[in-house]
N, CA, C, O and CB atoms as a CASP TS submission, in Angstrom:
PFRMAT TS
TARGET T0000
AUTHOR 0000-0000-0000
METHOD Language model
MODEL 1
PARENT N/A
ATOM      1  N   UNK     1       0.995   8.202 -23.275  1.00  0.00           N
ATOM      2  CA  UNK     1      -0.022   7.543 -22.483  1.00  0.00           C
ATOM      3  C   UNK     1       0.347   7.689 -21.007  1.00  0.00           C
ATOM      4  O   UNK     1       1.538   7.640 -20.700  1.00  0.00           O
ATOM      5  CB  UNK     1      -0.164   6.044 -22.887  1.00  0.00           C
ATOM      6  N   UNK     2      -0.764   7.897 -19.898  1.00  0.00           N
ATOM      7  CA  UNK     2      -0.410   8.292 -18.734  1.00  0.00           C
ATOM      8  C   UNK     2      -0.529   7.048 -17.771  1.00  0.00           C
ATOM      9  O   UNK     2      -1.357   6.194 -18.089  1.00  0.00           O
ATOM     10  CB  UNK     2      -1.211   9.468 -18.365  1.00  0.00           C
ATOM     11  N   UNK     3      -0.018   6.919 -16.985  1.00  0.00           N
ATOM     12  CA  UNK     3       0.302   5.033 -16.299  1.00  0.00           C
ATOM     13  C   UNK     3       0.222   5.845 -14.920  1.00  0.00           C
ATOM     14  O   UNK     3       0.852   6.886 -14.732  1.00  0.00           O
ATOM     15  CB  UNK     3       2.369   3.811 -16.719  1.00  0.00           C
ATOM     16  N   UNK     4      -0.859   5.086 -13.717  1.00  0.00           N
ATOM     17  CA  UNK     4      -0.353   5.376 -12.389  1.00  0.00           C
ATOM     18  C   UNK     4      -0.042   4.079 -12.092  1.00  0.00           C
ATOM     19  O   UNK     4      -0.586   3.020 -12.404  1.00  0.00           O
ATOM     20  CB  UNK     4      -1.287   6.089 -11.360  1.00  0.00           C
ATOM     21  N   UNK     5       1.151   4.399 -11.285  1.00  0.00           N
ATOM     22  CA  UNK     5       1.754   3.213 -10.315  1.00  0.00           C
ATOM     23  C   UNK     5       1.717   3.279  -8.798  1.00  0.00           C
ATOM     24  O   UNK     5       2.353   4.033  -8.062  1.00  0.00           O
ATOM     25  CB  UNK     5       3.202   3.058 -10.581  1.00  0.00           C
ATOM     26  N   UNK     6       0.903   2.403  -8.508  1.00  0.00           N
ATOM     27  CA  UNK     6       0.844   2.961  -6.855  1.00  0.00           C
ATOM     28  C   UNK     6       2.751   2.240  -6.344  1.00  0.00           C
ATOM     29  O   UNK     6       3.236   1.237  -6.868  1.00  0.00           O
ATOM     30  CB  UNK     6      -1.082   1.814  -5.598  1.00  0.00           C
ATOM     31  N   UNK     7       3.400   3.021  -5.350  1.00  0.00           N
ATOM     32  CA  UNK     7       4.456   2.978  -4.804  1.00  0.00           C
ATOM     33  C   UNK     7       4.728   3.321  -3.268  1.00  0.00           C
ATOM     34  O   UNK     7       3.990   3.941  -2.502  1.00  0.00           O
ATOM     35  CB  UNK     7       5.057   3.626  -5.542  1.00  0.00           C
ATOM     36  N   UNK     8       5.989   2.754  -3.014  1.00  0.00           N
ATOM     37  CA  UNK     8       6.559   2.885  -1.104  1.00  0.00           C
ATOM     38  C   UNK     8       7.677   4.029  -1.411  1.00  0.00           C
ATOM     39  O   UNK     8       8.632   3.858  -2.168  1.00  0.00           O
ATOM     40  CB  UNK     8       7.575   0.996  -0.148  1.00  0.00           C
ATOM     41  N   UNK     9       7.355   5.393  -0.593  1.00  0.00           N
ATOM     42  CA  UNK     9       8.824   6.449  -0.568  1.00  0.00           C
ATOM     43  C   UNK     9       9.243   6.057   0.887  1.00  0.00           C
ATOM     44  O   UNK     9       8.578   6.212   1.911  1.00  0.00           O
ATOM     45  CB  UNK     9       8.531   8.501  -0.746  1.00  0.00           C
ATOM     46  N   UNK    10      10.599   5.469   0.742  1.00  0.00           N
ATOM     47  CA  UNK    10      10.749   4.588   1.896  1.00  0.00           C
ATOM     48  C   UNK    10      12.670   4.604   2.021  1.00  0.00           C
ATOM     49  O   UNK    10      13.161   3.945   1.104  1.00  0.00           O
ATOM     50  CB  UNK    10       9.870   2.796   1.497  1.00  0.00           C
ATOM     51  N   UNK    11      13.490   5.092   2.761  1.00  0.00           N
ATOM     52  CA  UNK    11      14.526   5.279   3.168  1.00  0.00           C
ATOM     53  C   UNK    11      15.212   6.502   1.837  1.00  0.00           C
ATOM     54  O   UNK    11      16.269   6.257   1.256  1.00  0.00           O
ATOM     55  CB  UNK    11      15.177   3.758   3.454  1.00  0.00           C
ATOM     56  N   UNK    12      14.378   7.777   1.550  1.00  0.00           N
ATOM     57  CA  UNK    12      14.884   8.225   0.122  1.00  0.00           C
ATOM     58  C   UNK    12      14.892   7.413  -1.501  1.00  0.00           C
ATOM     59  O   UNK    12      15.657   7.633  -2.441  1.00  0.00           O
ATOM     60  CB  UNK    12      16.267   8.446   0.429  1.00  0.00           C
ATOM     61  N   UNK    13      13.996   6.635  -1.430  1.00  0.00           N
ATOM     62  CA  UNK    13      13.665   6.017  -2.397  1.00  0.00           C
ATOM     63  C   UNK    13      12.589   5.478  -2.426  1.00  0.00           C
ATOM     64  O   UNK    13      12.116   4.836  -1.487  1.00  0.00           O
ATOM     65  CB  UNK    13      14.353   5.357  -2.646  1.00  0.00           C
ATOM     66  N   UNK    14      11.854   5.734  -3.916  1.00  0.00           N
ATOM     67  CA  UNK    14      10.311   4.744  -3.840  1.00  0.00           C
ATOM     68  C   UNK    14      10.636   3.540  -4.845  1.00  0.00           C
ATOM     69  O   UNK    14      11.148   3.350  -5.948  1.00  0.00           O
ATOM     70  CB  UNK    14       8.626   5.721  -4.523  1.00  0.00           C
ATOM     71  N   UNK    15      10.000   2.810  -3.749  1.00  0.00           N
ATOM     72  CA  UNK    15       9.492   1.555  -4.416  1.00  0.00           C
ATOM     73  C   UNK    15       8.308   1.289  -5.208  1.00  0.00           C
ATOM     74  O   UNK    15       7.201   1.487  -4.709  1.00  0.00           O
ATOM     75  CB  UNK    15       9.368   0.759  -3.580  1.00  0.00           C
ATOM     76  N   UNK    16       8.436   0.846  -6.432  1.00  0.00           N
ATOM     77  CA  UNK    16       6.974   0.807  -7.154  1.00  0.00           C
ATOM     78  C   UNK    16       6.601  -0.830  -6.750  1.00  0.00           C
ATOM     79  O   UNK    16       7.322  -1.805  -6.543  1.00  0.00           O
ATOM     80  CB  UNK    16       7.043   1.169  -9.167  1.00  0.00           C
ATOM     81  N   UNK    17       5.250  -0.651  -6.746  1.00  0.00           N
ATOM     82  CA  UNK    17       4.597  -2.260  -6.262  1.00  0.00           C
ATOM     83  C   UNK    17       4.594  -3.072  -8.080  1.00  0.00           C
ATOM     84  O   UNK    17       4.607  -4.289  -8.265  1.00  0.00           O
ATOM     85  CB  UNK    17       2.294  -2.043  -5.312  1.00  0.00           C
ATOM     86  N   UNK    18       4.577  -2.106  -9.096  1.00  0.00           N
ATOM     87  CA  UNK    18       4.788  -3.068 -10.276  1.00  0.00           C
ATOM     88  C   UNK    18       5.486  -2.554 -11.056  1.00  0.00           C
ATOM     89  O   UNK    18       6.178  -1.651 -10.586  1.00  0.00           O
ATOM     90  CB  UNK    18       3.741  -3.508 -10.978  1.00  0.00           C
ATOM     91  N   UNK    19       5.631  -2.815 -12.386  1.00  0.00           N
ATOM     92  CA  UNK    19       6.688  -2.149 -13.631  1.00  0.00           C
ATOM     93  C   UNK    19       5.682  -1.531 -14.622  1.00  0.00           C
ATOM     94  O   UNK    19       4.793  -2.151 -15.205  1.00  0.00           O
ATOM     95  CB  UNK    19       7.767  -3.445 -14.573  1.00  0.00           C
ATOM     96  N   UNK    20       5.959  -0.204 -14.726  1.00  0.00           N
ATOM     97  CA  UNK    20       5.391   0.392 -15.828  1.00  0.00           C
ATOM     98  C   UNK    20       5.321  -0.302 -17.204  1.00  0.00           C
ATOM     99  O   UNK    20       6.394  -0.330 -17.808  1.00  0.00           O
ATOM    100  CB  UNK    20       6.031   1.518 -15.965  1.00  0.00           C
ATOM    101  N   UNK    21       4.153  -0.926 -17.875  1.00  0.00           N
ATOM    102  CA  UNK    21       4.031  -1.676 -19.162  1.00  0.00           C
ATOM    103  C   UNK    21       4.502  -0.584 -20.415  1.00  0.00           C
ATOM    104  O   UNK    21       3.567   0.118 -20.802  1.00  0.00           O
ATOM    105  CB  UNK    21       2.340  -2.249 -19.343  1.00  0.00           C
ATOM    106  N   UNK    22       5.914  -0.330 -21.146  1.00  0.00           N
ATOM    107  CA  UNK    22       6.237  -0.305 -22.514  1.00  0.00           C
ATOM    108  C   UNK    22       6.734   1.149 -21.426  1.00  0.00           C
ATOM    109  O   UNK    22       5.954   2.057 -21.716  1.00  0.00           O
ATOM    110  CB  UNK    22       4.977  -0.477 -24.146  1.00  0.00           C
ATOM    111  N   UNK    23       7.363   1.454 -20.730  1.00  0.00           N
ATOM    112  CA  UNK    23       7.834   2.496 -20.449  1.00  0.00           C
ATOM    113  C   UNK    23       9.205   2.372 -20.354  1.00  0.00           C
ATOM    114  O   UNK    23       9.274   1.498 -19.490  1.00  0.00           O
ATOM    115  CB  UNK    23       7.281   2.956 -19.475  1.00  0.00           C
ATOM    116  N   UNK    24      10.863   2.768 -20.778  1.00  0.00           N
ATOM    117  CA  UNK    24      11.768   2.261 -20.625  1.00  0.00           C
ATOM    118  C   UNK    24      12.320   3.467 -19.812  1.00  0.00           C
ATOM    119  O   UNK    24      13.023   3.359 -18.807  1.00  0.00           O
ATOM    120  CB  UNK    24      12.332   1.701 -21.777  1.00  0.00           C
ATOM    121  N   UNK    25      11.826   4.859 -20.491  1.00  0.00           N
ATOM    122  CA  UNK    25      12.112   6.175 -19.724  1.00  0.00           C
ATOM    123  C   UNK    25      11.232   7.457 -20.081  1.00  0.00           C
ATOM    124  O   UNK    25      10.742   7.756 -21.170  1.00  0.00           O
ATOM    125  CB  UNK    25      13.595   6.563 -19.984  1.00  0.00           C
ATOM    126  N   UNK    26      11.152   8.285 -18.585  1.00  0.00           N
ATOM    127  CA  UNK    26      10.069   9.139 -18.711  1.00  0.00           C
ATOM    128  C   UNK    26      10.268  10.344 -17.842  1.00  0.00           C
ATOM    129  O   UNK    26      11.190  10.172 -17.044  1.00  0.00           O
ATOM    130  CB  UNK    26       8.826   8.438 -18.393  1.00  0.00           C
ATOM    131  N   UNK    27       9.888  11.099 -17.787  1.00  0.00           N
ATOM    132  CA  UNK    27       9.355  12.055 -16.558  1.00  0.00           C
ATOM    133  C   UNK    27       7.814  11.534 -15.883  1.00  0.00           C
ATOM    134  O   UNK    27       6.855  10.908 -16.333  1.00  0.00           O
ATOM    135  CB  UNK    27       9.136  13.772 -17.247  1.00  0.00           C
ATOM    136  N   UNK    28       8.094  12.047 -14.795  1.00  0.00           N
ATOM    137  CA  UNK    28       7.438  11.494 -13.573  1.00  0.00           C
ATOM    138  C   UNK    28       6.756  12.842 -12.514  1.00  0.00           C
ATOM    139  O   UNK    28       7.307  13.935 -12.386  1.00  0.00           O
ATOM    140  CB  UNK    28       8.736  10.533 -12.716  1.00  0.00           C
ATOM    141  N   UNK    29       5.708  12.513 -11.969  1.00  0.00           N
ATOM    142  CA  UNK    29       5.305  13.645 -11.156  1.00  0.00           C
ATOM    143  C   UNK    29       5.069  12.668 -10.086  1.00  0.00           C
ATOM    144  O   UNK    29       4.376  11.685 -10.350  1.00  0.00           O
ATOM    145  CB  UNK    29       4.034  14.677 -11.659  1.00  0.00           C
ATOM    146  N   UNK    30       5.575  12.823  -8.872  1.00  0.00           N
ATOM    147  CA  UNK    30       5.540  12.152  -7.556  1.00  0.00           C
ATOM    148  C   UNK    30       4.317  13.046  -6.421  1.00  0.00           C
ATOM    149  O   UNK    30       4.350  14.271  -6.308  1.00  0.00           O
ATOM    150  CB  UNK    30       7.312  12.202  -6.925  1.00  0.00           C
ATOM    151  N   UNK    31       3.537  12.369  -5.840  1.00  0.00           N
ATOM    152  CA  UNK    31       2.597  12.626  -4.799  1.00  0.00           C
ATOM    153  C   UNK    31       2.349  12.456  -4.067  1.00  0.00           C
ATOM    154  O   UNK    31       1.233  11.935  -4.057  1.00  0.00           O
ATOM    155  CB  UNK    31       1.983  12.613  -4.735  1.00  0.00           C
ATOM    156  N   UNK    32       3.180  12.712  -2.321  1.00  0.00           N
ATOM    157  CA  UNK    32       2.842  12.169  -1.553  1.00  0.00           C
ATOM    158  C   UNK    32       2.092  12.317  -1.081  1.00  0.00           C
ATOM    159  O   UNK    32       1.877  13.495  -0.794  1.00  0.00           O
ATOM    160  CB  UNK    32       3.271  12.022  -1.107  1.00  0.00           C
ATOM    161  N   UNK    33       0.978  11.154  -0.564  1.00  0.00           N
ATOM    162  CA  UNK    33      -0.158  10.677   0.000  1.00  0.00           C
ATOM    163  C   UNK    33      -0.104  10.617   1.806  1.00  0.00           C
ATOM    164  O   UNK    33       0.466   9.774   2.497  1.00  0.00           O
ATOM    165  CB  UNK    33      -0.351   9.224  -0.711  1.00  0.00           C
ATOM    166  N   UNK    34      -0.870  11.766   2.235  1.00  0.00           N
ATOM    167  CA  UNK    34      -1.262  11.414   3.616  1.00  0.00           C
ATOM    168  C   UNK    34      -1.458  10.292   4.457  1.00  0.00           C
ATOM    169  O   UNK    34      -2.528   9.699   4.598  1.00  0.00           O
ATOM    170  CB  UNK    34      -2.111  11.787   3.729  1.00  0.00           C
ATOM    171  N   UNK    35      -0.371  10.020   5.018  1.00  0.00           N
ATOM    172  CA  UNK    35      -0.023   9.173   6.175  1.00  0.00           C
ATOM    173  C   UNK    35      -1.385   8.422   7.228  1.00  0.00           C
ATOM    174  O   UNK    35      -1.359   8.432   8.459  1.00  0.00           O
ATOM    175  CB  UNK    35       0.924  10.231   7.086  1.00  0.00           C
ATOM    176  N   UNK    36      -2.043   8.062   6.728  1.00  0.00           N
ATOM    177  CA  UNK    36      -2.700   7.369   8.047  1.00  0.00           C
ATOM    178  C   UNK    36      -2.668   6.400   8.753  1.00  0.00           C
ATOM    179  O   UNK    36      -1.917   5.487   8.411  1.00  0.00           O
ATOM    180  CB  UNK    36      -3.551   7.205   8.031  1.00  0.00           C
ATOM    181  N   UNK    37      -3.318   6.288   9.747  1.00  0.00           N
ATOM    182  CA  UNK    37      -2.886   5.311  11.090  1.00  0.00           C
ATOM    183  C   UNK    37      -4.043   4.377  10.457  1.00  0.00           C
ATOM    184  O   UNK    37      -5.140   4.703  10.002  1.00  0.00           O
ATOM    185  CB  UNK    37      -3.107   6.006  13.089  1.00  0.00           C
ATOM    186  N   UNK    38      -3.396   3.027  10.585  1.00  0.00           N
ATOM    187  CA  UNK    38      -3.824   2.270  10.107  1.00  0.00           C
ATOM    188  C   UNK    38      -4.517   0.963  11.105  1.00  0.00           C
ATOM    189  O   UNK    38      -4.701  -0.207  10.773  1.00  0.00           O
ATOM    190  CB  UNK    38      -2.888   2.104   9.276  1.00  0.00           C
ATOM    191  N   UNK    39      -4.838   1.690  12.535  1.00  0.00           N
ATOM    192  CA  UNK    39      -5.350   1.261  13.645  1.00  0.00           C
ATOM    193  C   UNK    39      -7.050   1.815  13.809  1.00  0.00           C
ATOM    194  O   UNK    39      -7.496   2.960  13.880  1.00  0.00           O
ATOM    195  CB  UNK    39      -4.323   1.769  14.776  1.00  0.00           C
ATOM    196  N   UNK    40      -7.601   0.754  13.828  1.00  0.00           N
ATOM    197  CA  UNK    40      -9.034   1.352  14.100  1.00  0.00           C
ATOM    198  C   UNK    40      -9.023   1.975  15.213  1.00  0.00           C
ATOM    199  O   UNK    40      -8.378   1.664  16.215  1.00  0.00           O
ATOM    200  CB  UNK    40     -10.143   0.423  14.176  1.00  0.00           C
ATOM    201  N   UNK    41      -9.898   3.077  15.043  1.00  0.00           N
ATOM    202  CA  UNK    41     -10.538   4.094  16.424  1.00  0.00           C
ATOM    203  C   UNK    41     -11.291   3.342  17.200  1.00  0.00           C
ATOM    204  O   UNK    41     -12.142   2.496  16.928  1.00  0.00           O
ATOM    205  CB  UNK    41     -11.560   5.393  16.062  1.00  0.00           C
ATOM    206  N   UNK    42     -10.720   3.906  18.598  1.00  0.00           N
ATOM    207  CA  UNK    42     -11.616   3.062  19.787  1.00  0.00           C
ATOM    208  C   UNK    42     -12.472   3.035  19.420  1.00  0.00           C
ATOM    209  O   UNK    42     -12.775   1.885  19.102  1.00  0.00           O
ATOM    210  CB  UNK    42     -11.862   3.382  21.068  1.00  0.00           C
ATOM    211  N   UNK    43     -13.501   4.020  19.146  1.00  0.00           N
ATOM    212  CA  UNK    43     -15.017   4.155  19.127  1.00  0.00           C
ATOM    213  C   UNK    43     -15.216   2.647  18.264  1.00  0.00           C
ATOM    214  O   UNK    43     -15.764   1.677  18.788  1.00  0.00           O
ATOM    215  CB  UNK    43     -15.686   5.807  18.236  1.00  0.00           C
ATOM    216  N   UNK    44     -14.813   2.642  17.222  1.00  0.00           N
ATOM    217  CA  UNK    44     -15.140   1.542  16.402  1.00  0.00           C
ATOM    218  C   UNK    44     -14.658  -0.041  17.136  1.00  0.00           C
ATOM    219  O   UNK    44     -15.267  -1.095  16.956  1.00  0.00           O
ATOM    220  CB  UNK    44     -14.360   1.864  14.926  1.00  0.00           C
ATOM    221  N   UNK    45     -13.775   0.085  17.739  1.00  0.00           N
ATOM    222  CA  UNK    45     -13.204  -1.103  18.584  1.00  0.00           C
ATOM    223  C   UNK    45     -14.530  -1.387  19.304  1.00  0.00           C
ATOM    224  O   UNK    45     -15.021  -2.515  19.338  1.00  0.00           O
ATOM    225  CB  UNK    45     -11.806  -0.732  19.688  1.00  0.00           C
ATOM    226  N   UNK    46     -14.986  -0.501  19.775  1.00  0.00           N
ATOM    227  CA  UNK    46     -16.023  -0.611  21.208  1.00  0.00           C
ATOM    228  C   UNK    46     -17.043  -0.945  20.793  1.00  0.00           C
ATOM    229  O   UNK    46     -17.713  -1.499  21.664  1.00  0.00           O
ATOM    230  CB  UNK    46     -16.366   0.609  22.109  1.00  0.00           C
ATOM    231  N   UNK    47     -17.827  -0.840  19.235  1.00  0.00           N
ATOM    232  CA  UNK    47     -18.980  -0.456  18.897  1.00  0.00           C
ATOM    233  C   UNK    47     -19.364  -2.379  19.203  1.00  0.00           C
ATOM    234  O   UNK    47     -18.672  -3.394  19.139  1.00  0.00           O
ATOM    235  CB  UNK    47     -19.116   0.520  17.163  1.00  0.00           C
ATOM    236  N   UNK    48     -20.749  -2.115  19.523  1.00  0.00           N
ATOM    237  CA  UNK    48     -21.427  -3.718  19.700  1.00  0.00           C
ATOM    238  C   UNK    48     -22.668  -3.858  18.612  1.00  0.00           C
ATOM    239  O   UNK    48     -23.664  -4.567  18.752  1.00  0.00           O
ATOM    240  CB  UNK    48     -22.172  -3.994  21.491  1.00  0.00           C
ATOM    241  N   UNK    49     -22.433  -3.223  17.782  1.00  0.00           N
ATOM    242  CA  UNK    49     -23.679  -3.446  16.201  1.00  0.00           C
ATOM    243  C   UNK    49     -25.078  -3.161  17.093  1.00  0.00           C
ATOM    244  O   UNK    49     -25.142  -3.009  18.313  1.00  0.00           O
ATOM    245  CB  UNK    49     -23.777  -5.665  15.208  1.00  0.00           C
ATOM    246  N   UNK    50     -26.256  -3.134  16.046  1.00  0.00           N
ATOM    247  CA  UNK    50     -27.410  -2.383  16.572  1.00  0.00           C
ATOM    248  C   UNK    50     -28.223  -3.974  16.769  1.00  0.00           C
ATOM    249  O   UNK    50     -27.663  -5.014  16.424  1.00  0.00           O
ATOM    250  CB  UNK    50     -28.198  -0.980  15.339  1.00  0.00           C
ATOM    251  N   UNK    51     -29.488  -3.948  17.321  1.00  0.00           N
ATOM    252  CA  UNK    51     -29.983  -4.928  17.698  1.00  0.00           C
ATOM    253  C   UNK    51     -30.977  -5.401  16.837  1.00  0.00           C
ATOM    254  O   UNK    51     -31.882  -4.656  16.459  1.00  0.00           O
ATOM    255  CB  UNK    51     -30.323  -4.762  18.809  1.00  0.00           C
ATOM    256  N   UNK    52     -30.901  -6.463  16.523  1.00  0.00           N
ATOM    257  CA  UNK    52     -31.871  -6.705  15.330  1.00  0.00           C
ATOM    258  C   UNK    52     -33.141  -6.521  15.084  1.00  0.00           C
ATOM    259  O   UNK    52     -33.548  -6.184  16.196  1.00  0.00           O
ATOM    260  CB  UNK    52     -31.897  -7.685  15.068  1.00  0.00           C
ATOM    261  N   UNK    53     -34.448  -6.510  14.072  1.00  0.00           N
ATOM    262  CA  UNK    53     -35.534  -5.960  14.162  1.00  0.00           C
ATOM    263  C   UNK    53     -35.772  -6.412  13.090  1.00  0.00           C
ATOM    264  O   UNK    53     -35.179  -6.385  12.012  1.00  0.00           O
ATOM    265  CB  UNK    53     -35.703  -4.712  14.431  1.00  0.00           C
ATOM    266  N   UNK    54     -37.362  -7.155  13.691  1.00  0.00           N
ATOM    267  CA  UNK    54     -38.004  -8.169  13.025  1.00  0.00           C
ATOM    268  C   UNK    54     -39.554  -7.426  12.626  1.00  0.00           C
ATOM    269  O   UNK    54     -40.577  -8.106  12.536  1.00  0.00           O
ATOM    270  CB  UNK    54     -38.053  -9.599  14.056  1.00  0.00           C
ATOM    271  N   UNK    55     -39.538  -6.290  12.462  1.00  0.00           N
ATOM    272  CA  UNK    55     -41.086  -5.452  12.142  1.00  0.00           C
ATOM    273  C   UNK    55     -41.692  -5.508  10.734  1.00  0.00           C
ATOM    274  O   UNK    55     -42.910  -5.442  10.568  1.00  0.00           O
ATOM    275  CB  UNK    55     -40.939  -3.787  12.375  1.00  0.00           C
ATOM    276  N   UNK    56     -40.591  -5.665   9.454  1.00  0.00           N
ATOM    277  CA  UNK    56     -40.781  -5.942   8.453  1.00  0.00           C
ATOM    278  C   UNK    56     -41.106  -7.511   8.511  1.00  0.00           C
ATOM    279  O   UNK    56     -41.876  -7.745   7.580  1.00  0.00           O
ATOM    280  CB  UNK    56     -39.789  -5.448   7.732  1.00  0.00           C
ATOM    281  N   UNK    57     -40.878  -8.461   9.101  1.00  0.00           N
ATOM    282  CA  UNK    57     -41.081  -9.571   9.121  1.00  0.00           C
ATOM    283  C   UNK    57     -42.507 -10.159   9.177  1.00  0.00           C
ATOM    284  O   UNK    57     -42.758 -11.323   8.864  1.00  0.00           O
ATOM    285  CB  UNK    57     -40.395  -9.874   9.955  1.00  0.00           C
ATOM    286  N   UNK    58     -43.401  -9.281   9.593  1.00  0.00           N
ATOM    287  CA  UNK    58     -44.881  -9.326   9.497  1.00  0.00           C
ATOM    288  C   UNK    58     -45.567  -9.157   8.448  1.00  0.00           C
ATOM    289  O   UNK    58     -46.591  -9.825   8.302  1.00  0.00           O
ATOM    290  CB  UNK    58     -45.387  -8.576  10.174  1.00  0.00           C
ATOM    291  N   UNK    59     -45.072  -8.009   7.248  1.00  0.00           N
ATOM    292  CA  UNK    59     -45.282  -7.833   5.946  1.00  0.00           C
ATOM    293  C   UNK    59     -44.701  -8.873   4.858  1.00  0.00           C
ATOM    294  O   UNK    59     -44.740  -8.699   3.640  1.00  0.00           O
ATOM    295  CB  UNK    59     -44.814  -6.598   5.728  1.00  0.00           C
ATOM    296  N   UNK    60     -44.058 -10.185   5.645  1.00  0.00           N
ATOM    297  CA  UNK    60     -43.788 -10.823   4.367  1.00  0.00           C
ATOM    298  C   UNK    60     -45.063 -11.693   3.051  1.00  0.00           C
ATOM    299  O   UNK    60     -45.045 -11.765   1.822  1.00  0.00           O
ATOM    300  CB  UNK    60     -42.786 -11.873   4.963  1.00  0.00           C
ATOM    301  N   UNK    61     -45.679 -12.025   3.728  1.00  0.00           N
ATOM    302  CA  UNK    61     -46.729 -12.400   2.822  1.00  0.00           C
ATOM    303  C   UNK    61     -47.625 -11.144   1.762  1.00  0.00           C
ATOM    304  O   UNK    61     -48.316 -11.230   0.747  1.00  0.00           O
ATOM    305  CB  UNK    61     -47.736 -13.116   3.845  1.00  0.00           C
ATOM    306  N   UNK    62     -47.254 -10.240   2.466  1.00  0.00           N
ATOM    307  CA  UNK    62     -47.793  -9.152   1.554  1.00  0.00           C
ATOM    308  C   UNK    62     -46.827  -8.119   0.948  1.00  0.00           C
ATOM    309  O   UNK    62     -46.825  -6.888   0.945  1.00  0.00           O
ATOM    310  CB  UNK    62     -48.787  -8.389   2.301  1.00  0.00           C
ATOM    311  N   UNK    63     -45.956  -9.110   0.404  1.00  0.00           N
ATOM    312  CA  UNK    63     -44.486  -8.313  -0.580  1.00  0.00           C
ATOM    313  C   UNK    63     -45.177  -8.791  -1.564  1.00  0.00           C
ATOM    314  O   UNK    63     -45.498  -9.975  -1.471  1.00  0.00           O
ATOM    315  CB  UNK    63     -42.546  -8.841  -0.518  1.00  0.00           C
ATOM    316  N   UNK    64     -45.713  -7.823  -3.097  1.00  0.00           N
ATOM    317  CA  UNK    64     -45.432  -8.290  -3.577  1.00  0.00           C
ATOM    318  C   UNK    64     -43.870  -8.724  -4.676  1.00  0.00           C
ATOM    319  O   UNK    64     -42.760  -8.229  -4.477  1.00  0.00           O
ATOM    320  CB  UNK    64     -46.295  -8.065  -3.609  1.00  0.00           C
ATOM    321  N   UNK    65     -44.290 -10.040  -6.129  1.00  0.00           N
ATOM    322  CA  UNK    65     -42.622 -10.314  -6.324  1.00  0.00           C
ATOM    323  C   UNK    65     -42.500  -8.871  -7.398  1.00  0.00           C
ATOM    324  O   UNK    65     -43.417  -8.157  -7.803  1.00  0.00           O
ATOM    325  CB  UNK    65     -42.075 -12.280  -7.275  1.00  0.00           C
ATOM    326  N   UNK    66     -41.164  -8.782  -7.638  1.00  0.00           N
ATOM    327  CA  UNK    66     -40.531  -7.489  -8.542  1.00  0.00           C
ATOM    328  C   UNK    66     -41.441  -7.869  -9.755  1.00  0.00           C
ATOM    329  O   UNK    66     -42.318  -8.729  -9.839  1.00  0.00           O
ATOM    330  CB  UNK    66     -38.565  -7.477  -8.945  1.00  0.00           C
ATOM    331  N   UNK    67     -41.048  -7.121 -10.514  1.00  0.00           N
ATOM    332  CA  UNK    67     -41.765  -6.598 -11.852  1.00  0.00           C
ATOM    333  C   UNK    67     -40.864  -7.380 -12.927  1.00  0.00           C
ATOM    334  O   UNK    67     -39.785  -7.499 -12.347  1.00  0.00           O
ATOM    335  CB  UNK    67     -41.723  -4.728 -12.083  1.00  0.00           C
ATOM    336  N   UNK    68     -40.769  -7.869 -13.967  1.00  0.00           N
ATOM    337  CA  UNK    68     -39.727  -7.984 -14.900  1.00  0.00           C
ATOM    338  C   UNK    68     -39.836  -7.100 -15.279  1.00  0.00           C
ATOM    339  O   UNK    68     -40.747  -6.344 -14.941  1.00  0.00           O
ATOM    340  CB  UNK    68     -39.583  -8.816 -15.753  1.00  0.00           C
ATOM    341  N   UNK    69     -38.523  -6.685 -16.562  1.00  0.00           N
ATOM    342  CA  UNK    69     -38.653  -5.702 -17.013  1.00  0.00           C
ATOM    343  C   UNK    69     -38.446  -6.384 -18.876  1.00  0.00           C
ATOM    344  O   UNK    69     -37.790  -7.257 -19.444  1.00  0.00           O
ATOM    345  CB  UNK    69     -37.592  -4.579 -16.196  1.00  0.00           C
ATOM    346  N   UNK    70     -39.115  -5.689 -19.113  1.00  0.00           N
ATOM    347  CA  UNK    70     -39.314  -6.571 -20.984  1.00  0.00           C
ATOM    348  C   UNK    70     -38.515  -6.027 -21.872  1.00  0.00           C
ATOM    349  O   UNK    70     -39.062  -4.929 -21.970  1.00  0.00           O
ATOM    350  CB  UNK    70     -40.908  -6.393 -21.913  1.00  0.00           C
ATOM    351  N   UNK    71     -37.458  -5.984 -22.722  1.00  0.00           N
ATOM    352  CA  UNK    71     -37.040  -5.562 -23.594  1.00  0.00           C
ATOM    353  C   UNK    71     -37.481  -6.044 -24.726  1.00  0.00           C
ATOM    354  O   UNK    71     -37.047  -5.609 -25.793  1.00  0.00           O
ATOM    355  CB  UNK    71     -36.040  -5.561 -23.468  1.00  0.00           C
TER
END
């Protein structure tokens, strides 16, 4: 049975975040995962959201309600 364990490769050794369930010993294929910066991009720092819009708000009386659906 195949088990992923997410883990830290961290001073020549990984750390697993849990314990493999009924595994006592195995072979293993290790993958290291691309490094990212874990700092938002200015752009996103800067962004001020879009401005709200109330145009559908005129069509509310003429929604009609959903459909059931019948089984």
């Amino acid at each position: 049975m195949l088990q992923t364990i997410e883990g830290i490769y961290r001073n020549g050794k990984i750390e697993l975040t849990e314990m493999p369930q009924g595994i006592t010993e195995s072979r293993v294929f290790v993958t290291f995962l691309e490094t990212k910066s874990t700092t938002w991009s200015e752009m996103i720092m800067q962004h001020q959201g879009v401005a709200e819009s109330i145009i559908f708000e005129s069509y509310r009386d003429e929604l009609l309600p959903p459909n059931e659906i019948e089984f």
